[in-house]
MIDOSE-1310 file (N, C-alpha, C; in nm, 2 decimals, decimal comma, always signed):
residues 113
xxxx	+17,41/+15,34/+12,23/+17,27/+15,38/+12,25/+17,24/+15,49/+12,15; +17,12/+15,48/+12,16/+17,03/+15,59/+12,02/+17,05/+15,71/+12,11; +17,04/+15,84/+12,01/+17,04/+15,95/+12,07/+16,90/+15,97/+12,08; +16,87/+16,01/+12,25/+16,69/+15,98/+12,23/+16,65/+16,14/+12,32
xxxx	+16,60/+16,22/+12,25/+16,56/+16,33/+12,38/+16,51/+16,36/+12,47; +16,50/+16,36/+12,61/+16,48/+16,33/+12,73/+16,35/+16,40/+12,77; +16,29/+16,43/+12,87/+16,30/+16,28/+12,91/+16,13/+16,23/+12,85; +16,12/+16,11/+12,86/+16,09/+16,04/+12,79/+15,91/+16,00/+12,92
xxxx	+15,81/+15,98/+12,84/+15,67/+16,01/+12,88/+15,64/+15,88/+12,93; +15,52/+15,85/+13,02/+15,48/+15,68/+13,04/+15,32/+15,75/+13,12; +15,23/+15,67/+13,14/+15,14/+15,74/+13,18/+15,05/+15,61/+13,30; +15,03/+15,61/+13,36/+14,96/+15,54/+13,52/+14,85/+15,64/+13,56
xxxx	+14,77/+15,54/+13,57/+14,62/+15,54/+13,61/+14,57/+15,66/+13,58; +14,57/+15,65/+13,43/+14,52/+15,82/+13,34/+14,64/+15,95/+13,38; +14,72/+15,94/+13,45/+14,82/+16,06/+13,48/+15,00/+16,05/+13,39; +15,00/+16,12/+13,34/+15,10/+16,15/+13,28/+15,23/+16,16/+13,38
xxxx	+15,36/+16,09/+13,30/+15,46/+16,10/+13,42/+15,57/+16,09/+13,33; +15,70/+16,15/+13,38/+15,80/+16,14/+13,31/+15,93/+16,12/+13,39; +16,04/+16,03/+13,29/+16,15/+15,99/+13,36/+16,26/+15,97/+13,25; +16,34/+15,96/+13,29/+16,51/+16,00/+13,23/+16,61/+15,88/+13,23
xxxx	+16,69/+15,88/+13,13/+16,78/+15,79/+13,13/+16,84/+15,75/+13,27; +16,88/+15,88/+13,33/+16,96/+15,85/+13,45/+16,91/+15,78/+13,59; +16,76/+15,81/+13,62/+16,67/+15,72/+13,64/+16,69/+15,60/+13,62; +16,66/+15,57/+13,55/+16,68/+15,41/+13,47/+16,76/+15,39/+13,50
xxxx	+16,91/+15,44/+13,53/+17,02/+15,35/+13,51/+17,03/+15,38/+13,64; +17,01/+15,41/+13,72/+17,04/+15,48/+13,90/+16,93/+15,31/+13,97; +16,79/+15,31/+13,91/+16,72/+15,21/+13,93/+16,75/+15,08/+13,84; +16,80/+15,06/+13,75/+16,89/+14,93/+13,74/+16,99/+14,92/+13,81
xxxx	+17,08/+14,97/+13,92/+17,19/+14,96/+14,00/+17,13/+14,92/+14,15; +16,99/+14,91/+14,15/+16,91/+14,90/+14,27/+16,86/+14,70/+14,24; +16,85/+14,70/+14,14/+16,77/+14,61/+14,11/+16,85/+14,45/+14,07; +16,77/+14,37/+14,10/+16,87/+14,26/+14,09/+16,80/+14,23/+13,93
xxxx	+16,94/+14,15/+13,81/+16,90/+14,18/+13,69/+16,82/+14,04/+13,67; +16,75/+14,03/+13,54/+16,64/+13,90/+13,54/+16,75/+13,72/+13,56; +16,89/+13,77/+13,51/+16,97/+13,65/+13,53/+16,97/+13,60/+13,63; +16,95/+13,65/+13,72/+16,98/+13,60/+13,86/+16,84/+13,53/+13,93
xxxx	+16,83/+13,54/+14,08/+16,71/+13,48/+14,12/+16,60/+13,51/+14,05; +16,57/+13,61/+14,04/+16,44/+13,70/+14,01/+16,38/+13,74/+13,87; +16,46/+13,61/+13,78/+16,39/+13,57/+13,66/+16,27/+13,49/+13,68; +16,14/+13,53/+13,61/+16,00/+13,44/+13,62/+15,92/+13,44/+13,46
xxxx	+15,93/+13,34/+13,42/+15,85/+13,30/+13,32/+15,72/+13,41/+13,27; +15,64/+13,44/+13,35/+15,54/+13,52/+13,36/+15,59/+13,66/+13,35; +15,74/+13,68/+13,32/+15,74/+13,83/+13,24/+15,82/+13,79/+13,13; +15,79/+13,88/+13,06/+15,79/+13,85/+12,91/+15,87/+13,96/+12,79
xxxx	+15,87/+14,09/+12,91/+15,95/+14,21/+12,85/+16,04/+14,25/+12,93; +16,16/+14,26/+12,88/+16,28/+14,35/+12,97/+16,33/+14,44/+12,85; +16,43/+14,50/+12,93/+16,50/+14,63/+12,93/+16,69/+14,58/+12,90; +16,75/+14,64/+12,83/+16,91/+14,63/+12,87/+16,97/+14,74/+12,89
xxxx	+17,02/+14,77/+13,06/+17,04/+14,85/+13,09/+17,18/+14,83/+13,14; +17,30/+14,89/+13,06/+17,43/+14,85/+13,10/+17,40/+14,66/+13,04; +17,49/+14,59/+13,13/+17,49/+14,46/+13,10/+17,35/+14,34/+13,15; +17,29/+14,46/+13,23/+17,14/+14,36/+13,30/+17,03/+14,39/+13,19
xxxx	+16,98/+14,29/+13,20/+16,84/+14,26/+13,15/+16,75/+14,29/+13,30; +16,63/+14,34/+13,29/+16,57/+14,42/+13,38/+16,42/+14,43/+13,32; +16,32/+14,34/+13,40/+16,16/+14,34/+13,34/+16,13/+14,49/+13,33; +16,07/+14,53/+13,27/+15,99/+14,66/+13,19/+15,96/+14,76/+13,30
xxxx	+15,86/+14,69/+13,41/+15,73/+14,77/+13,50/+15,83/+14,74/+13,61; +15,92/+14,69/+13,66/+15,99/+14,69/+13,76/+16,09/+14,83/+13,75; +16,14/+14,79/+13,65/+16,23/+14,89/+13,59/+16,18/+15,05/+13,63; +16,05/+15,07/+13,56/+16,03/+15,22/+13,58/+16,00/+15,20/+13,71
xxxx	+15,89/+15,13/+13,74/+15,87/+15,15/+13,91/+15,94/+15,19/+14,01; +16,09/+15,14/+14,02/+16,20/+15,16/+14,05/+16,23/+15,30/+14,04; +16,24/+15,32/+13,92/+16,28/+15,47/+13,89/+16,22/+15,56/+13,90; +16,08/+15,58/+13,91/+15,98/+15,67/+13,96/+15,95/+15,68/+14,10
xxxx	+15,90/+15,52/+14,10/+15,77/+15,50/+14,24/+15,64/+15,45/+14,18; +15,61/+15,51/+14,03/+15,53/+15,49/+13,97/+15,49/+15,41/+13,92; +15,42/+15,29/+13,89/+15,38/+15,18/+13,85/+15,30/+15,23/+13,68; +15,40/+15,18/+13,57/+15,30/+15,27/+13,41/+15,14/+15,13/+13,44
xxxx	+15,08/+15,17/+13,39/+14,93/+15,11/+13,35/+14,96/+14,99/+13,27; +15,07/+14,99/+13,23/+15,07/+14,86/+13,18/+15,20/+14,85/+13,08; +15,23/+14,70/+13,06/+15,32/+14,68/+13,02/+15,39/+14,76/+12,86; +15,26/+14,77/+12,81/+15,36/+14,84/+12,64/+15,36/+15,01/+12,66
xxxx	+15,28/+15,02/+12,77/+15,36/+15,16/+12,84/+15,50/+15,16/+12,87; +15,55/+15,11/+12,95/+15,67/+15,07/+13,04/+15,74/+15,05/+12,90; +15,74/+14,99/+12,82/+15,80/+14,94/+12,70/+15,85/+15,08/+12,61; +15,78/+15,12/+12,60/+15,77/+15,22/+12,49/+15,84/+15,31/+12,57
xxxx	+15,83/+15,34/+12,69/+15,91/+15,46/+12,74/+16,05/+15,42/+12,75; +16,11/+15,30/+12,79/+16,23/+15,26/+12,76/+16,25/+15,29/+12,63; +16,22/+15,23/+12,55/+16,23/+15,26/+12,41/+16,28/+15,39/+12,34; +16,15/+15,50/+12,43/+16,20/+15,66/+12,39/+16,31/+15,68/+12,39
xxxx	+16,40/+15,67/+12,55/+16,53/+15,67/+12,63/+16,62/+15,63/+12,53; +16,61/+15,54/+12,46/+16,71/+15,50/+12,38/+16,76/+15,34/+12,43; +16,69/+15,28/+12,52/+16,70/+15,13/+12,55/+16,68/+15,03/+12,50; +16,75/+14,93/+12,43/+16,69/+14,82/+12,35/+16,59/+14,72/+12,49
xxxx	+16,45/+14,70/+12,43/+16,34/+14,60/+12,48/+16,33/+14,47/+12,38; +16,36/+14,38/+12,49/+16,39/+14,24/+12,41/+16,24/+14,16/+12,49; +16,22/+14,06/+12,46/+16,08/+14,00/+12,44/+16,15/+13,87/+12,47; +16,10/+13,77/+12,58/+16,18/+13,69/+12,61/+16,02/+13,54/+12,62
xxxx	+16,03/+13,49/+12,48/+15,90/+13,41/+12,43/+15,92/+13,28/+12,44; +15,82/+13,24/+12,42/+15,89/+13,04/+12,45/+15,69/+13,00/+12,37; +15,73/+12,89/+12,35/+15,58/+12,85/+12,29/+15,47/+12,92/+12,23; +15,38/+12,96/+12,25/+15,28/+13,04/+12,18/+15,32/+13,19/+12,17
xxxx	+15,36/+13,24/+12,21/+15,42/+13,38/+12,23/+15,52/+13,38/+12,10; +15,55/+13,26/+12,06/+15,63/+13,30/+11,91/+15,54/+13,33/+11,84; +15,43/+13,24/+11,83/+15,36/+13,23/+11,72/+15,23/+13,38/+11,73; +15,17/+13,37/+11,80/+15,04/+13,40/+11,86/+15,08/+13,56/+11,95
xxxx	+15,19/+13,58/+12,00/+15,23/+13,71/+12,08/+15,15/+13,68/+12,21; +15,14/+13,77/+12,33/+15,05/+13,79/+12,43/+14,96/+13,88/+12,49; +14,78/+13,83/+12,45/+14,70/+13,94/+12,41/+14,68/+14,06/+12,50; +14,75/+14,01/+12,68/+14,79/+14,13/+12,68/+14,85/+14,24/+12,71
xxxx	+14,93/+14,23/+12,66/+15,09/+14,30/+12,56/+15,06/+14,32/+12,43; +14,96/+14,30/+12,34/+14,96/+14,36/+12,24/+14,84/+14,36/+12,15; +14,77/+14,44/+12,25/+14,58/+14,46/+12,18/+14,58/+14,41/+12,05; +14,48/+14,38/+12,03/+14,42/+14,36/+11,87/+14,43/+14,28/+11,81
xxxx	+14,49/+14,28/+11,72/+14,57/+14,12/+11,63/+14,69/+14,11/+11,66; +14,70/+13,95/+11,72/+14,82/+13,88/+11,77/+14,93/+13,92/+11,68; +15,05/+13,93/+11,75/+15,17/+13,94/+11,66/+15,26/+13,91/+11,73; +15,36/+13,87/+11,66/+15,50/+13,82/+11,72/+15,54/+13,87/+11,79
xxxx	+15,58/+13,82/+11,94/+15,68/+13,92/+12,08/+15,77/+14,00/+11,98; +15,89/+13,96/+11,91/+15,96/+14,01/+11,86/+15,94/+14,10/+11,78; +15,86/+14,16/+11,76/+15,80/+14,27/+11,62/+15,70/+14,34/+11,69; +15,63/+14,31/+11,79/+15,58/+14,38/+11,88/+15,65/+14,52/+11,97
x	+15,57/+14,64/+11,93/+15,63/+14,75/+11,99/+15,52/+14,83/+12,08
């Protein structure tokens, strides 16, 4: 993992909120990982936390209580932490990305930050 300095920012319904590696990994030990039942097509960002893959907004929710405002929230704060965010695309989402997950001009899930 990246050396990343803690703890790391996300922000829900205009309010600023902050959460920590240990968080994350205390709420991926809670959570069942996307392998299992509780993979669904209709998410499209996870987290690798230890050996699980873990959707984005579940992930902090878990770890807070807090729900971020939205997905490239939730993204980016993993990211801070030092978490690789993998983009899990199939058909248009290669090409085109998802407008919304990534305002503005389309771009590829995988180059999307």
């Amino acid at each position: 993992m990246r050396n990343k300095p803690e703890p790391a920012e996300f922000i829900s319904g205009g309010t600023r909120h902050t959460i920590t590696r240990a968080q994350v990994e205390a709420a991926a030990s809670r959570l069942s990982p996307a392998h299992s039942m509780t993979f669904s097509q209709n998410r499209e960002w996870y987290a690798l936390v230890g050996t699980g893959l873990h959707y984005v907004l579940d992930l902090i929710t878990e770890a807070t209580g807090t729900k971020p405002s939205d997905v490239k929230t939730a993204r980016l704060a993993l990211d801070a932490l030092g978490f690789p965010v993998v983009c899990w695309a199939w058909g248009d989402l290669l090409t085109d990305g998802h407008s919304g997950h990534t305002p503005g001009t389309p771009q590829h899930c995988r180059t999307a930050r």
